[in-house]
VEXMARRO-181537 format. One record per residue (C-alpha): residue in three letters; x, y, z. Coordinates in Angstrom, 3 decimals. Example, Ala and Ser with C-alpha at 12.3 -4.5 7.8 and 13.67 -1.06 7.14 Angstrom:
<sevos>
SEVO     r         xx         yy         zz
SEVO   Ala     12.300     -4.500      7.800
SEVO   Ser     13.670     -1.060      7.140
</sevos>
This chain:
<sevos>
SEVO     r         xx         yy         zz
SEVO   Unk    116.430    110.930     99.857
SEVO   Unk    120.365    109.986     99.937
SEVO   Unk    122.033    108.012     97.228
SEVO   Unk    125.330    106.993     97.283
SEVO   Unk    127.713    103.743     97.149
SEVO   Unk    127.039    102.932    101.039
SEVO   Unk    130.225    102.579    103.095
SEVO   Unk    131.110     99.268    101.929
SEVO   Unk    131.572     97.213     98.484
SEVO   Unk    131.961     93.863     98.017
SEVO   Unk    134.799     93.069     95.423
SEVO   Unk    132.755     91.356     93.714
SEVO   Unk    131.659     95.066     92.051
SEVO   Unk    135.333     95.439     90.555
SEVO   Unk    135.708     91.918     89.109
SEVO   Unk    132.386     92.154     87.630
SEVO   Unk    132.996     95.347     86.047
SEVO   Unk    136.462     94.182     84.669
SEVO   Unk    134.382     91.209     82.827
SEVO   Unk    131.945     93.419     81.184
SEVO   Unk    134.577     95.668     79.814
SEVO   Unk    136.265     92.171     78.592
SEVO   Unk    132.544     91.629     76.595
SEVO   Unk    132.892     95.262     75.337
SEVO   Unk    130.344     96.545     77.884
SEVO   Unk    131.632     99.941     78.585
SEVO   Unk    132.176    101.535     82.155
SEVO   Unk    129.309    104.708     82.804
SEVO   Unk    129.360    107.056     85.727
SEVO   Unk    125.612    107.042     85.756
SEVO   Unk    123.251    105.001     84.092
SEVO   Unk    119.668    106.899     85.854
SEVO   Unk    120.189    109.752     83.666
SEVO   Unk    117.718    108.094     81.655
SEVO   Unk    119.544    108.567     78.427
SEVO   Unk    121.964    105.646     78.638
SEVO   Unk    120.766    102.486     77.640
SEVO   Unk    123.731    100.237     77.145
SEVO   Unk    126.670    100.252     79.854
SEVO   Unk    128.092     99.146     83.383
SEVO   Unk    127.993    101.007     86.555
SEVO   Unk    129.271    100.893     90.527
SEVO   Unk    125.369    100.534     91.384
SEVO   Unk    124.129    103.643     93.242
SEVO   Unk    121.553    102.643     96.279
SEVO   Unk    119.233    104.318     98.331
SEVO   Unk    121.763    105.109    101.332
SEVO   Unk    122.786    107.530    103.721
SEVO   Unk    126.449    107.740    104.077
SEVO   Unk    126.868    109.904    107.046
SEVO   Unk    124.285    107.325    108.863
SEVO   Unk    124.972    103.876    107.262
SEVO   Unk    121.450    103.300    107.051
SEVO   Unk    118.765    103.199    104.256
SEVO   Unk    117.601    106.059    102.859
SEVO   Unk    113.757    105.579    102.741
SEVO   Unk    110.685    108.402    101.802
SEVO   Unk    109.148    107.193    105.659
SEVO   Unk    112.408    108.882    107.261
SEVO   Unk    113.422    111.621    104.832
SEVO   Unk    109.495    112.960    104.498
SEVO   Unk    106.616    111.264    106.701
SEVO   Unk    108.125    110.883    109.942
SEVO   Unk    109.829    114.506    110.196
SEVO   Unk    106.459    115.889    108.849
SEVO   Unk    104.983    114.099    111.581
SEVO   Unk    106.700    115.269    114.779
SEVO   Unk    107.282    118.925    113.093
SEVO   Unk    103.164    119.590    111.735
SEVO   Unk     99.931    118.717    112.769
SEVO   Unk     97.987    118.261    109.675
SEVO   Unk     99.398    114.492    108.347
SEVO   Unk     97.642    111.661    109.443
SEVO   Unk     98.858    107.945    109.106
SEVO   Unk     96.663    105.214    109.098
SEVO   Unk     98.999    102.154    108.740
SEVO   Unk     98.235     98.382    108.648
SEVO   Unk     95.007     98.874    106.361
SEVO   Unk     94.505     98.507    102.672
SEVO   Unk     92.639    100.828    100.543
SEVO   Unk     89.628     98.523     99.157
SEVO   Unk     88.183    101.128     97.119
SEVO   Unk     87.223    105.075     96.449
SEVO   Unk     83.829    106.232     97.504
SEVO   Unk     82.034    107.640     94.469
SEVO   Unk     78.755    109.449     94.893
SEVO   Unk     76.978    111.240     91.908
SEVO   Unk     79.786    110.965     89.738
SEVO   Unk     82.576    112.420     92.352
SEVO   Unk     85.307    111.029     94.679
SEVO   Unk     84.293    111.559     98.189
SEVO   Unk     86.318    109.520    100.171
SEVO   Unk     87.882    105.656    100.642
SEVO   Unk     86.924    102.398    101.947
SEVO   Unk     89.625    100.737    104.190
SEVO   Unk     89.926     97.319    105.527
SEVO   Unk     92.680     95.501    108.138
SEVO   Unk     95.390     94.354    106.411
SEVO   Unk     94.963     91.492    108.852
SEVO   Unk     91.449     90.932    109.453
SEVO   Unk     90.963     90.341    113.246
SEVO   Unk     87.748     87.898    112.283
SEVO   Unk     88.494     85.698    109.097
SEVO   Unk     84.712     85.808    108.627
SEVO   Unk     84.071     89.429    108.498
SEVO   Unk     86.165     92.114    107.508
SEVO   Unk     85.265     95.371    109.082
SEVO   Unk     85.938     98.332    107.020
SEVO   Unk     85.689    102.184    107.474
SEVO   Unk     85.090    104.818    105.207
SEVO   Unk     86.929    108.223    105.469
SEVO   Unk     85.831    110.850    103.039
SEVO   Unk     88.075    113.692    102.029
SEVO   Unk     87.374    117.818    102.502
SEVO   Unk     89.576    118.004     99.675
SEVO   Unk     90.874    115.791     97.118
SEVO   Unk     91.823    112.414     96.872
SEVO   Unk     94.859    110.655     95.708
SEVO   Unk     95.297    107.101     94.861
SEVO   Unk     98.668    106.044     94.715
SEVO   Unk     99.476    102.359     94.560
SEVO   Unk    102.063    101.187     92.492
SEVO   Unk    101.506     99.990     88.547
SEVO   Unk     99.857     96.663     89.347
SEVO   Unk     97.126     98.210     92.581
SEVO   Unk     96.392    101.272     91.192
SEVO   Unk     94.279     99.635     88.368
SEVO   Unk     93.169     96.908     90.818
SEVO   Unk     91.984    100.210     93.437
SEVO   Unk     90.049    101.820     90.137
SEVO   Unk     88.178     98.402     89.575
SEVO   Unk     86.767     98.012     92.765
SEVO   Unk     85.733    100.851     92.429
SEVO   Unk     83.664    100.494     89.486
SEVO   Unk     85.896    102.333     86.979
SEVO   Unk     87.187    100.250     84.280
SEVO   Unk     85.733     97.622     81.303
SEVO   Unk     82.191     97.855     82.259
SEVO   Unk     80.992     94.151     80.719
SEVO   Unk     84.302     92.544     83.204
SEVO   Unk     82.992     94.559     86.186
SEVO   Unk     79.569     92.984     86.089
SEVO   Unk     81.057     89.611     85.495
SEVO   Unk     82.466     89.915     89.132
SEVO   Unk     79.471     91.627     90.967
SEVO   Unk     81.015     95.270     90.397
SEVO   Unk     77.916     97.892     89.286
SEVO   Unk     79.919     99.836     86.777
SEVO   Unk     80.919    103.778     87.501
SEVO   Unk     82.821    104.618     84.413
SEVO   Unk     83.227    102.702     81.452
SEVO   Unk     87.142    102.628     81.163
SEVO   Unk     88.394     99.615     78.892
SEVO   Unk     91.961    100.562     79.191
SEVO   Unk     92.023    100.124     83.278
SEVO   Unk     93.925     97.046     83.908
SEVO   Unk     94.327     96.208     80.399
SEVO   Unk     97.621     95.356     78.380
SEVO   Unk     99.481     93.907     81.630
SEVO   Unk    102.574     92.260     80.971
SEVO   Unk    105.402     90.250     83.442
SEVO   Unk    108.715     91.286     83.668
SEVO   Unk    110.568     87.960     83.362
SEVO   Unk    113.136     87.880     85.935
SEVO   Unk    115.641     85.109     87.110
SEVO   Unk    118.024     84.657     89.481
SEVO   Unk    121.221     82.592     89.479
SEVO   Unk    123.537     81.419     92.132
SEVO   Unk    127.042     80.642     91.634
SEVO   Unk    129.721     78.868     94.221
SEVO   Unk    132.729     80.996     94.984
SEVO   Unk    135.610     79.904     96.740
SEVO   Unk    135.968     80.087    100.517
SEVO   Unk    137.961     83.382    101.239
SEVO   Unk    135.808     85.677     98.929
SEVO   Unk    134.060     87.858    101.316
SEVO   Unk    129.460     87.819    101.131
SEVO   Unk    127.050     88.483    103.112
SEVO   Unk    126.398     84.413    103.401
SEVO   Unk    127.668     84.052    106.323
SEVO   Unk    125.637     86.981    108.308
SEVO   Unk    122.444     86.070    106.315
SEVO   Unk    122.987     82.391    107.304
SEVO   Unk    122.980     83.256    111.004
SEVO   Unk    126.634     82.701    111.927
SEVO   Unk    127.339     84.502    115.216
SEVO   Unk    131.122     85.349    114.335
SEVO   Unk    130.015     87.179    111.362
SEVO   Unk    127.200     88.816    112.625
SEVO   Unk    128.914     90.372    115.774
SEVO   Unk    131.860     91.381    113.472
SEVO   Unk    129.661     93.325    111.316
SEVO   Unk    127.534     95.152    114.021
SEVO   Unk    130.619     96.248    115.546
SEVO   Unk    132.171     97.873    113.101
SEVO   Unk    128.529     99.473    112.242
SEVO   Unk    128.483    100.600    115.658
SEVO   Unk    131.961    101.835    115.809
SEVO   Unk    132.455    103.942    112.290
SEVO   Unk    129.239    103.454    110.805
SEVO   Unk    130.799    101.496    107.875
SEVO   Unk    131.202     98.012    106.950
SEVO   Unk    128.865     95.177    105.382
SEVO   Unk    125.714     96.492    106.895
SEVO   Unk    125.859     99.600    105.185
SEVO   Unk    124.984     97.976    101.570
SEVO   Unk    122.609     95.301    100.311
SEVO   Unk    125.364     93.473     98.364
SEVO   Unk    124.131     94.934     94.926
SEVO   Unk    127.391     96.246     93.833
SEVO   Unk    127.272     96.404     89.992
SEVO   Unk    124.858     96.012     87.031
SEVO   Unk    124.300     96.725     83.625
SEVO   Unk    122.121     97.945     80.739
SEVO   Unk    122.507     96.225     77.707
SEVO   Unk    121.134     96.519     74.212
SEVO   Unk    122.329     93.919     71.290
SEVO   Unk    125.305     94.543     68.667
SEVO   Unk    124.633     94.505     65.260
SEVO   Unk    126.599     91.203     65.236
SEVO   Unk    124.325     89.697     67.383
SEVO   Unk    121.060     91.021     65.973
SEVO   Unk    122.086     89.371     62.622
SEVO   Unk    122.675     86.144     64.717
SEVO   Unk    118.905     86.078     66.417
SEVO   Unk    115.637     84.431     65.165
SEVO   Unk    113.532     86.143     62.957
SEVO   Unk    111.210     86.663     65.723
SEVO   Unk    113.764     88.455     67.966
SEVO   Unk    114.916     90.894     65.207
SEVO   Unk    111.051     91.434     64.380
SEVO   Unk    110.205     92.270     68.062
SEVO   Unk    113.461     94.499     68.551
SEVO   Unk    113.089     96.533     65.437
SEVO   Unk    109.220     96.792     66.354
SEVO   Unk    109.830     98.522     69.506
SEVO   Unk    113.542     98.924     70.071
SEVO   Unk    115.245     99.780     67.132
SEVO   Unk    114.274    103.852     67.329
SEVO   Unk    114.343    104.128     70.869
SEVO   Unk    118.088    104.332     71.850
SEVO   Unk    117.329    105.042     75.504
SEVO   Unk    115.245    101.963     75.985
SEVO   Unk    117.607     99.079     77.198
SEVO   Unk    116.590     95.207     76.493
SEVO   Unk    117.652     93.892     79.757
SEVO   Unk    119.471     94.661     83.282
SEVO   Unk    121.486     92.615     85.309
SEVO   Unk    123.159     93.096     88.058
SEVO   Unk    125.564     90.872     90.526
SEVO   Unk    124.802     90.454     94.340
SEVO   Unk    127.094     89.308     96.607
SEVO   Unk    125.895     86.494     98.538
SEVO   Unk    123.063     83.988     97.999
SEVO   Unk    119.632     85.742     97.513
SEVO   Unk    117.334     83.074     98.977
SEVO   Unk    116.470     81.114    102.160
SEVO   Unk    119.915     80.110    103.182
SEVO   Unk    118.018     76.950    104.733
SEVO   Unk    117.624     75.146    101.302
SEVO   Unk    120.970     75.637    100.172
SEVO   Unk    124.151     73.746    101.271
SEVO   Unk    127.007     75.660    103.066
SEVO   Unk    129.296     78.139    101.516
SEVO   Unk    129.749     81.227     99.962
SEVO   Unk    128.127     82.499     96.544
SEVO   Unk    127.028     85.412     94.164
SEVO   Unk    124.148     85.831     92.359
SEVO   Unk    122.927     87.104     89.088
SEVO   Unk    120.041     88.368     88.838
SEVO   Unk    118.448     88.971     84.952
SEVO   Unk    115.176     91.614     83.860
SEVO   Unk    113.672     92.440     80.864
SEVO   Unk    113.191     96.203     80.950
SEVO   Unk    110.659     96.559     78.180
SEVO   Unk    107.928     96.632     77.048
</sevos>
């Protein structure tokens, strides 16, 4: 997998970074060394340089694994309902079409495994995969028709959102964003596939997330929060200096449907609670 800066950045990157050293935000090299918690960065993104194209696990691993070895498999467009479980032990998994071809009836298939098995879907699926397949609070199982495997309480339990917004902001006409590509304007769009084409560089060669921050509170504005705030921070926080309370980062167009917006050019600020 390649990370790097792409070929391209939108100034937006150095004006935002200027402002968070205004705020006292300092400037990191790298923020993913999963130490620092509390900074500003040139965003790193999944991208080959020497292509100007995404860097993805499909290219870098499956598909040269594929045409170079005869033992991987690929069954795409179906979703894994559940794992087959006979006398205590995974055997295999039930599929289904990810678009049913009769609305009525979905036909699955089961494959079962000479092997092992392993279930690998994400934070939210996995638990959802383990359900179905009867592993997990045995009393919520039966409420929804599930006959109950192993008695797991903690599957599925203790989910939480991350609370995330996203905020658009007018800019004036001459700043360059991706708004005008997005937003289907032929001009822009042939400008930036020929310089693609020509040097591999150019707009098309980042997704417009330039720079972003990790940010913990000061003391000064810990002693200015609710009693609640300070209670949850110190509860979870306060001794873990590599946990940071929120990220934000700035992207340099309009991230929406350009169809409910009127015309012009924007950034956007988008906001995440890391943790818990």
């Amino acid at each position: 997998i390649k990370v790097s800066f792409g070929n391209y950045t939108y100034p937006h990157c150095q004006d935002f970074l200027r402002a968070c050293e205004s705020q006292g935000i300092p400037y990191s090299d790298d923020l993913e060394d999963l130490q620092a918690s509390h900074g500003a960065e040139h965003w790193l993104k999944w991208i080959n340089r020497d292509l100007g194209r995404r860097s993805d696990s499909a290219h870098a691993y499956i598909h040269p694994t594929m045409r170079n070895k005869q033992n991987l498999f690929l069954l795409t467009s179906s979703k894994c309902e559940k794992v087959v479980i006979e006398d205590g032990k995974a055997v295999g998994i039930k599929v289904v079409p990810q678009v049913p071809m009769e609305t009525k009836k979905q036909i699955s298939k089961v494959y079962y495994a000479r092997k092992q098995i392993v279930v690998s879907c994400g934070t939210d699926f996995f638990a959802l995969v383990l359900q179905r397949s009867g592993i997990g609070a045995a009393h919520h199982l039966r409420t929804v028709g599930i006959k109950p495997i192993g008695d797991l309480p903690g599957v599925g339990e203790n989910f939480q959102a991350t609370y995330c917004f996203f905020t658009p902001y007018y800019v004036k006409p001459d700043v360059p964003t991706f708004d005008d590509f997005v937003r289907g304007d032929p001009v822009a769009q042939k400008s930036a596939f020929d310089q693609w084409y020509a040097n591999k560089d150019g707009p098309l060669t980042t997704n417009g997330i330039e720079a972003g921050v990790k940010i913990r509170p000061t003391e000064a504005e810990l002693a200015s929060a609710d009693a609640d705030f300070r209670q949850g921070y110190a509860d979870y926080f306060e001794n873990k200096p590599d946990k940071p309370l929120m990220h934000y980062s700035v992207i340099s167009g309009f991230f929406g449907d350009h169809t409910k917006i009127p015309h012009g050019k924007f950034m956007t600020m988008f906001h995440f609670l890391e943790y818990p």
